[in-house]
C-alpha positions in Angstrom: 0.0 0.0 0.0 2.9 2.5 1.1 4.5 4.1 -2.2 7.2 7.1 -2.3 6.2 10.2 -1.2 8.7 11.6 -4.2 7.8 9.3 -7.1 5.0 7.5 -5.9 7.0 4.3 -7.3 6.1 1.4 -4.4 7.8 1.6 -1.1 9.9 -1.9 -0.2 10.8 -2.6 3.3 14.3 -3.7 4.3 15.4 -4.5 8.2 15.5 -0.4 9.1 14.3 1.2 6.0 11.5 1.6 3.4 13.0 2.4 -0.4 11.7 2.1 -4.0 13.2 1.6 -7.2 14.7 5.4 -7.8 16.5 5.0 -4.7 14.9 7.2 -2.3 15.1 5.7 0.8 13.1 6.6 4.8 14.6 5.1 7.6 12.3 3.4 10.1 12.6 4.2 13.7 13.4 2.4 16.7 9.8 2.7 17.8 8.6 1.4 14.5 7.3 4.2 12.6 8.4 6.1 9.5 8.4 9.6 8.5 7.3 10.0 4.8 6.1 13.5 5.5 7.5 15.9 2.7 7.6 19.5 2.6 8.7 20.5 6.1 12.1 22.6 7.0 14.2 20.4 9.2 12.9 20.3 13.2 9.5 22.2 12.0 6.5 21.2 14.1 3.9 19.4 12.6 0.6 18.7 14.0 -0.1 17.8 17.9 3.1 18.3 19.9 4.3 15.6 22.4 2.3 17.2 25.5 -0.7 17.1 23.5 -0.1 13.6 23.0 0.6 12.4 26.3 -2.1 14.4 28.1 -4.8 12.8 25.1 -3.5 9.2 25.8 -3.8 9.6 29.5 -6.9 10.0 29.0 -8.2 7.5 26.5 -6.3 4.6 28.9 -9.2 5.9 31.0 -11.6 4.4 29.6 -14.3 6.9 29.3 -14.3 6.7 24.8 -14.1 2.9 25.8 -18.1 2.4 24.3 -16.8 4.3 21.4 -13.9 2.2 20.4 -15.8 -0.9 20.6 -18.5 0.3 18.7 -15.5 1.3 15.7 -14.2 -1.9 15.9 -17.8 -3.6 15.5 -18.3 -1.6 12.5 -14.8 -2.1 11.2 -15.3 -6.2 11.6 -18.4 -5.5 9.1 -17.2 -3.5 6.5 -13.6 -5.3 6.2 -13.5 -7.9 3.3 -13.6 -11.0 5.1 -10.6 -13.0 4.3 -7.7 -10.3 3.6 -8.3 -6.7 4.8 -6.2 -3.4 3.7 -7.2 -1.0 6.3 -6.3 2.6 6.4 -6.3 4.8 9.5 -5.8 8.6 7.9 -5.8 10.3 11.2 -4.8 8.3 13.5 -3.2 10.3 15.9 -2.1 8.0 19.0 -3.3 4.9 17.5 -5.7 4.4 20.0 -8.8 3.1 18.1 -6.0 2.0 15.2 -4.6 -0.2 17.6 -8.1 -1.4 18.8 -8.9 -2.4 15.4 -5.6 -4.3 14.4 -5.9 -6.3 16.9 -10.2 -6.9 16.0 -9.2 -7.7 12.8 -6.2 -10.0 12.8 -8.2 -11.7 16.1 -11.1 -13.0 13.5 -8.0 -14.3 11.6 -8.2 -12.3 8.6 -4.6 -11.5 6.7 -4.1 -8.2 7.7 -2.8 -5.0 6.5 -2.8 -2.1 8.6 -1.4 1.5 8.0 -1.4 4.6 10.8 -0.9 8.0 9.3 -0.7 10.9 11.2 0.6 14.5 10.6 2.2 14.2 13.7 5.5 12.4 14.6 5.2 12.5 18.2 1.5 10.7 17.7 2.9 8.1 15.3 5.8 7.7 17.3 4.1 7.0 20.8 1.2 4.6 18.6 4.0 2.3 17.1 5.6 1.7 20.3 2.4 0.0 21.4 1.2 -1.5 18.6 3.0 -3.9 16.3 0.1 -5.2 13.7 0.2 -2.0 12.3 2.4 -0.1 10.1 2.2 4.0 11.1 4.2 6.4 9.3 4.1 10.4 9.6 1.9 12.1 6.1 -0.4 14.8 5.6 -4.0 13.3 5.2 -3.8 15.3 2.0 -1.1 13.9 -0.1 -1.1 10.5 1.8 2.3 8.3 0.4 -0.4 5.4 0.1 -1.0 3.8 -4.1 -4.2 4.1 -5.8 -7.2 2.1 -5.0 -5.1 0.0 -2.0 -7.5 0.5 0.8 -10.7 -1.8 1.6 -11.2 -0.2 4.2 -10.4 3.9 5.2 -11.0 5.2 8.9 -11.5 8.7 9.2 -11.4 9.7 13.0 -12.2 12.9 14.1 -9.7 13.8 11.5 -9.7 15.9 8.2 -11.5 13.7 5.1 -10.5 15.6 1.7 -12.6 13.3 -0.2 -10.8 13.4 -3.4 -8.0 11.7 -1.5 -10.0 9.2 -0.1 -11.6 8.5 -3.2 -8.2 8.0 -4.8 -6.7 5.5 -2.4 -10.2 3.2 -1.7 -10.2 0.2 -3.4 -13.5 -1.1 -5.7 -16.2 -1.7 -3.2 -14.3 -0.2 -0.2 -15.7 2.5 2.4 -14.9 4.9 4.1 -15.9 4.8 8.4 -16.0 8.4 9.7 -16.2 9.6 13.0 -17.8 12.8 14.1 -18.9 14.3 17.4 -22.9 14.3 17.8 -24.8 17.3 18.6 -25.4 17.3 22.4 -21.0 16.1 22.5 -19.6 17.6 25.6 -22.3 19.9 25.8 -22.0 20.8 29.9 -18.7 21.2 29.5 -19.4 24.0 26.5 -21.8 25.6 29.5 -19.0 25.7 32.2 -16.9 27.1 29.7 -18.6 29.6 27.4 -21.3 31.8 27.9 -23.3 30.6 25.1 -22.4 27.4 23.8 -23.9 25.4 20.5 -24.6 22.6 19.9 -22.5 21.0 16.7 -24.2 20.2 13.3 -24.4 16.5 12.5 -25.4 17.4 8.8 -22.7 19.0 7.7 -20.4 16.3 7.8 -20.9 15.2 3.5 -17.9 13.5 1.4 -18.4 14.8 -2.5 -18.6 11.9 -4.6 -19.7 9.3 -2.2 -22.8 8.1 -0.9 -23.4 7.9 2.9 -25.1 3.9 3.0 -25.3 3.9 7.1 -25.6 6.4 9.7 -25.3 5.2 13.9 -25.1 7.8 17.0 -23.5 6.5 20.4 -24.8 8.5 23.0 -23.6 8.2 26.9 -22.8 10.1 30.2 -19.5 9.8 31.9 -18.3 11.5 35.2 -15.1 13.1 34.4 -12.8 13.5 38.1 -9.6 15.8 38.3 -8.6 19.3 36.7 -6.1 16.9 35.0 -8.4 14.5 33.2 -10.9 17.7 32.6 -8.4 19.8 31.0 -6.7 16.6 28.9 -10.9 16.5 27.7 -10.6 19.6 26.7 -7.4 19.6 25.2 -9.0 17.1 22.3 -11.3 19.7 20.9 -10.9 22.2 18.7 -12.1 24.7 21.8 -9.2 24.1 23.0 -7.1 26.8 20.9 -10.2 29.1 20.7 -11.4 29.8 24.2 -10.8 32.8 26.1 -9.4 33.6 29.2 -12.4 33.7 31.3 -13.4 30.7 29.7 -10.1 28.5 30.7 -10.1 29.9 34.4 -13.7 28.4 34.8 -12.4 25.3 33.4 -9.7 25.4 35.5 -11.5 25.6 38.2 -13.7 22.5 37.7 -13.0 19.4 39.8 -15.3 16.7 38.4 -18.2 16.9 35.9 -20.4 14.5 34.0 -20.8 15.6 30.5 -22.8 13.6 27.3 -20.2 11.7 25.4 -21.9 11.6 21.7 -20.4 10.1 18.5 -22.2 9.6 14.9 -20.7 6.9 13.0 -21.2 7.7 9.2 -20.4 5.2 6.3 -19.5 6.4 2.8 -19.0 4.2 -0.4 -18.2 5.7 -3.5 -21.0 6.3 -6.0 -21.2 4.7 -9.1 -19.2 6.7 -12.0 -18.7 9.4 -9.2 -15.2 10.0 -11.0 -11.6 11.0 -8.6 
C-alpha cells in the first residue's frame, strides 16, 4: 500500500528502512514508525506536539471513549473484506482506536494490512511503540504516500477527510468509516466554559462523490474527576485553541463533571461513475 512520497513508485521494506526503485530511501525508527512526510524545513513542528499527546492518551487509557472504540471496531469487523483486509487509518493520531482495530481484525483471523498515518511524529511515534500489527508512518491526510485504490477499508477519526484523497486510495467496493462528534458532545462542558455554547451540526459532515449507506449515534454520560483529566478532555477539541481567558479559568476551576459523550458513526461508499 505504502509508495514514495517523491515518485510515488512502491515503497519496499528492508530491516530499518522503506526504499523504492529510484532510490529514495526513509529510515524506520526504533519505535517502528516512519516519517514519509514531505515539505517540512528540518525540526519544523507538525501537528499535535508531544504534551498534547501524552495528556490525550492519559486520557483515552481511561476508559471513558471505551463504548466508542468498541463500537468502531464492531463496524470495522463488518465493513472489512472477510478474508484479507487493507485498512487505512488517515488520522490516526495516538493509534488508539487504530490499535483497537488491528488487533479486532487480525483476532477474527483475517490476513491483515494495517497503516497509521498521522501529521504528527510525536503521535505516530508514541502509537508504534504499542502496537505492532500496524504499520504508522508520519503524512499529511492530503497527499497520503499510500498507491491508488489500495484500501478496503479507510477510517476517518475525528480527523480531516478531503474526499478526493480518499476516493483516490479506496479500493472497488471499499468504504470509508467516519467519526464525528454528535450534537449534544460535551455539551456541559461547553456551558462551564462559554457563555453561550452550540450545539454542533451533524449534517454537515458530507464527502463529495460518495454516498453515505449507514448512519449510527453513540450516545452516553461519563463523570469526568480531576482538573487533570478535565483539561486533557478539553485539550482534544478544537475549543481548546479558541477559548478565552475567562473561559479557561472556569475550566480550571472545575474538579469533576459529567458531561454527554456523543459520537455519529457515518459510512461512505463511493458512488457509481462518481469519478476522482
Amino acid at each position: 500500500m505504502l509508495i514514495c512520497p517523491h515518485c510515488a513508485q512502491p515503497l519496499v521494506r528492508g530491516t530499518h528502512t522503506l526504499k523504492c526503485a529510484s532510490g529514495h530511501s526513509f529510515d524506520i525508527a526504533s519505535s517502528g514508525y516512519c516519517n514519509l512526510l514531505t515539505g517540512s524545513r528540518p525540526g519544523e513542528k507538525t501537528g499535535d506536539s508531544k504534551e498534547m499527546v501524552l495528556a490525550r492518551r492519559t486520557f483515552l487509557d481511561s476508559g471513558a471513549y471505551q463504548p466508542l472504540r468498541d463500537a468502531v471496531c464492531s463496524r470495522a469487523q463488518e465493513l472489512a473484506p472477510q478474508d484479507c483486509a487493507r485498512v487505512l487509518d488517515a488520522g490516526c493520531g495516538e493509534g488508539y482506536y487504530t490499535r483497537a482495530v488491528a488487533q479486532t481484525l487480525a483476532d477474527s483471523g483475517r490476513r491483515l494490512t494495517m497503516i497509521g498515518a498521522d501529521i504528527s511524529k510525536s503521535a505516530t511515534q508514541y502509537a508504534a511503540k504499542r502496537d505492532k500489527l500496524t504499520d504508522y508512518i508520519t503524512a499529511s491526510t492530503y497527499h497520503m504516500p499510500i498507491a491508488d485504490h489500495s484500501a478496503d477499508l479507510i477510517l476517518s477519526l475525528f480527523a480531516p477527510a478531503p474526499a478526493q484523497e480518499l476516493a483516490r486510495m479506496l479500493a472497488e467496493g471499499g468504504a470509508v468509516l467516519q467519526v464525528v462528534p454528535g450534537a449534544e458532545h460535551l455539551w456541559e462542558l461547553k456551558q462551564a466554559v462559554y457563555d453561550t455554547p452550540y450545539r454542533n451540526r451533524e449534517d454537515k459532515h458530507t464527502l463529495e462523490g460518495f454516498a453515505l449507506t449507514d448512519r449510527r449515534k453513540l450516545t452516553y454520560l461519563k463523570k469526568i474527576c480531576g482538573t487533570e483529566q478535565i483539561r486533557a478532555l478539553f485539550s482534544m477539541t478544537p475549543y481548546a485553541h479558541r477559548t478565552p481567558r475567562a473561559g479557561l479559568e472556569r475550566l480550571n476551576a472545575l474538579e469533576e463533571i459529567t458531561v454527554t459523550l456523543s459520537f455519529v458513526l457515518l459510512t461512505f461508499e463511493k458512488k457509481k461513475n462518481s469519478g476522482e
